[in-house]
Each structure stands twice: as structure tokens, then as C-alpha cells.
C-alpha positions in Angstrom: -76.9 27.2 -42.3 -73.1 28.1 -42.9 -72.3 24.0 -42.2 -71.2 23.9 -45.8 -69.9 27.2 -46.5 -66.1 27.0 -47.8 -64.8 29.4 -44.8 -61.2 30.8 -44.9 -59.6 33.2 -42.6 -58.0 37.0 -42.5 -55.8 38.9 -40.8 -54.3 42.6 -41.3 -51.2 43.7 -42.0 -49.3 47.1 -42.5 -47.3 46.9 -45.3 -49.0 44.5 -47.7 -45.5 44.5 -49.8 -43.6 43.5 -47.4 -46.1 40.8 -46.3 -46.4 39.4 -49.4 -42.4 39.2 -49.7 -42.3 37.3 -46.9 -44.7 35.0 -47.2 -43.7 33.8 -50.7 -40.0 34.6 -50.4 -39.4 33.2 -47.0 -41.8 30.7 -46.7 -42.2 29.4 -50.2 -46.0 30.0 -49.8 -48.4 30.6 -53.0 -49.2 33.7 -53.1 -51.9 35.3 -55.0 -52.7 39.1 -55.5 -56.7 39.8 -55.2 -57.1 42.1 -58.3 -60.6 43.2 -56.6 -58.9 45.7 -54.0 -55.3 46.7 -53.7 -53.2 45.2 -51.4 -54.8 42.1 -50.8 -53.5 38.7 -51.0 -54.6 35.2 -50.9 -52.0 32.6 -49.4 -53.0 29.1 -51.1 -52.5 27.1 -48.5 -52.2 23.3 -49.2 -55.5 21.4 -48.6 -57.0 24.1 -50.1 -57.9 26.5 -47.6 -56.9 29.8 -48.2 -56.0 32.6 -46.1 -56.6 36.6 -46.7 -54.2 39.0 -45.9 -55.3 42.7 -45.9 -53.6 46.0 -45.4 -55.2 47.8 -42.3 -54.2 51.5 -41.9 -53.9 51.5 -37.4 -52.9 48.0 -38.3 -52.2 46.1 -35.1 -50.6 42.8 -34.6 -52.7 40.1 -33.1 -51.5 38.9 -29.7 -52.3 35.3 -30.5 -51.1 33.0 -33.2 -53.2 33.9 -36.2 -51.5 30.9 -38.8 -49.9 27.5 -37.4 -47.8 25.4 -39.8 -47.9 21.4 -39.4 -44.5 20.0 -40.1 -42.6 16.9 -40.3 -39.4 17.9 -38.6 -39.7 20.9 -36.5 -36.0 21.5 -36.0 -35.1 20.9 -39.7 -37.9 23.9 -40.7 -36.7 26.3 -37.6 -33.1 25.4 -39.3 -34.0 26.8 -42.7 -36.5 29.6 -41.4 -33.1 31.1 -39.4 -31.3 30.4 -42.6 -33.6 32.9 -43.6 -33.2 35.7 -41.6 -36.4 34.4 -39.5 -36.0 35.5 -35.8 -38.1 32.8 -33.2 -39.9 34.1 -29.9 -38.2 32.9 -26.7 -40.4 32.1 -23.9 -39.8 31.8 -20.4 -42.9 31.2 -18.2 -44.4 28.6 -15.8 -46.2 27.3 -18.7 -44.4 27.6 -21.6 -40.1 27.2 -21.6 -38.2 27.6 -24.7 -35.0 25.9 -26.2 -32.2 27.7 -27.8 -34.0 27.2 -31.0 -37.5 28.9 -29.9 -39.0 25.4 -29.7 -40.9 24.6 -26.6 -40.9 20.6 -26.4 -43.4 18.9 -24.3 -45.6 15.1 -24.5 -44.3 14.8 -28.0 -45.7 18.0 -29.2 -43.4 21.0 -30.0 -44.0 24.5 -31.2 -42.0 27.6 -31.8 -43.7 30.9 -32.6 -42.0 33.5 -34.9 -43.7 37.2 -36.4 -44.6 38.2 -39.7 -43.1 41.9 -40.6 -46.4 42.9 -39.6 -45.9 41.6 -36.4 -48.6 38.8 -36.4 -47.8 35.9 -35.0 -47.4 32.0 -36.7 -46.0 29.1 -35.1 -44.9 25.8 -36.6 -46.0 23.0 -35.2 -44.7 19.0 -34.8 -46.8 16.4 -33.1 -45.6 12.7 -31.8 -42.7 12.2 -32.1 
């Protein structure tokens, strides 16, 4: 039924300004305003999946990573994100330890999670290395 269906996802956000700021300002996304409804915004993600941002009156931010970003060089894009005012989540738990950075490092694979000014949660992600 929906196996060929083009799907994209969505989250909420409060301030659909500021969101949209940050997303293209900070990181250098393509963003593009849906003229249909105020407020809304399509991030053009590369590969061609895009990703719906919506304003959301109550709006509350997800407690789970709603966008991960692939990269090449995790601690080169942390780097420039703090260059940019971006603040990363430090963890402390049996499962999941933090560096300095915000970069939890384990079996090649590290991640470090940092908010939208919504609140929402994205990570950026590096694998094998």
C-alpha cells in the first residue's frame, strides 16, 4: 500500500522564527517556507528527504532525538557547531558517558546530542572509524 509512498517526517516547534534561524543560519541547512500555512518550513535535506517543521501552540520538545546528522568527522562538526554558539548534552549514565566535547565514543560509533531552540533534540552521528 504505502510501500512507495515518498514519506518525510515532522516535528513541532514553538517559535517557528527562531527555528528557522537556526536551522539555516547554524546549520547551513536548506530551508524552505511552506506558503500553504504560516509558519511552516521544509528542511531539504540532502538525498532528498525532507523534513517538516511546524509551529505547535503547547509545543513540547520531544524526549528522543527527532533528526540525526551522518558526518565525516564528528569532532571537526561539534568544533564548528560550538563555534556557533551550539551547546552539546552531557551524559553521565551506566549506558551512555560523555567526553568534554558531548561525544559519547564507543565500537567506532560516536554521537553527541545537542537541542534546537525549540528544545527538540538532534544528534550528529560518526560511524567506523
Amino acid at each position: 500500500m504505502l510501500g512507495k509512498s515518498k514519506a518525510f517526517s515532522g516535528f513541532s516547534v514553538d517559535n517557528p522564527e527562531k527555528a528557522k534561524k537556526f536551522y539555516k543560519e547554524v546549520l547551513g541547512l536548506n530551508v524552505k517556507e511552506q506558503t500553504e500555512m504560516e509558519g511552516m518550513v521544509n528542511l531539504q535535506i540532502e538525498g532528498g528527504n525532507n523534513v517538516l517543521i511546524y509551529p505547535k501552540e503547547n509545543h513540547e520538545p520531544a524526549t528522543y532525538t527527532v533528526l540525526n546528522f551522518p558526518v565525516n568527522d564528528i569532532d571537526k562538526e561539534v568544533d564548528s557547531l560550538i563555534s556557533k554558539g551550539v551547546t552539546f548534552e552531557q551524559y553521565d549514565t551506566k549506558d551512555i558517558k560523555t567526553d568534554e566535547k558531548g561525544i559519547f565514543r564507543d565500537n567506532g560509533m560516536a554521537i553527541a546530542w545537542f537541542k534546537d531552540p525549540a528544545g527538540n533534540i538532534l544528534s550528529l552521528i560518526e560511524e567506523g572509524k
